[in-house]
C-alpha positions, 0 to 999 in steps of 0.5 A: 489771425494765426492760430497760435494768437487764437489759442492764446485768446480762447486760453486768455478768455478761459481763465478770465471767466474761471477766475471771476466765477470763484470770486466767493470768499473761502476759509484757508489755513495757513501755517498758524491763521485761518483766513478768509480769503477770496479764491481769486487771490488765491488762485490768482497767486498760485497761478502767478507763482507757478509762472515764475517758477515755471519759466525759471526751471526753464529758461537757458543756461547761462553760458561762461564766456571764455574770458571767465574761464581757466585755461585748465578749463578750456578743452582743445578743439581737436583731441585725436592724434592725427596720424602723421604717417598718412600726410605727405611731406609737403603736409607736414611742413605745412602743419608743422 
């Protein structure tokens, strides 16, 4: 196995055991109530919310096709002059 799938496991395994230690109900205020509640669901869900927020705040950009876009917004691809005194004739029909 590589070690990346180890670590996942020893990671996985980890967790797992820590969770089902703190089984015990445990008082929790919330905003206006007091409840009892088990420090697996809390944790569980703590840990759940925390993935999300965590893989959103990371995740790509999205980029905008250039169909999306303006043609104001659209930048050339080459922004220096070039300098037509250095091309050669046969260059410049060319280009031109």
């Amino acid at each position: 196995m590589r070690t990346k799938t180890i670590l996942i496991i020893i990671i996985t395994v980890l967790i797992t055991i820590f969770l089902m230690m703190n089984t015990d109900a445990v008082q929790f205020d919330f905003i206006f109530v007091k409840k009892d509640i088990s420090k697996l669901l809390v944790v569980g869900i703590c840990t759940f919310a925390g993935f999300l927020l965590g893989f959103w705040a990371g995740r790509p950009r999205t980029v905008i096709s250039t169909y999306d876009r303006n043609e104001d917004d659209i930048l050339p691809v080459n922004t220096h002059p070039v300098n037509k005194d250095t091309l050669s004739d046969e260059d410049r029909d060319y280009i031109s």
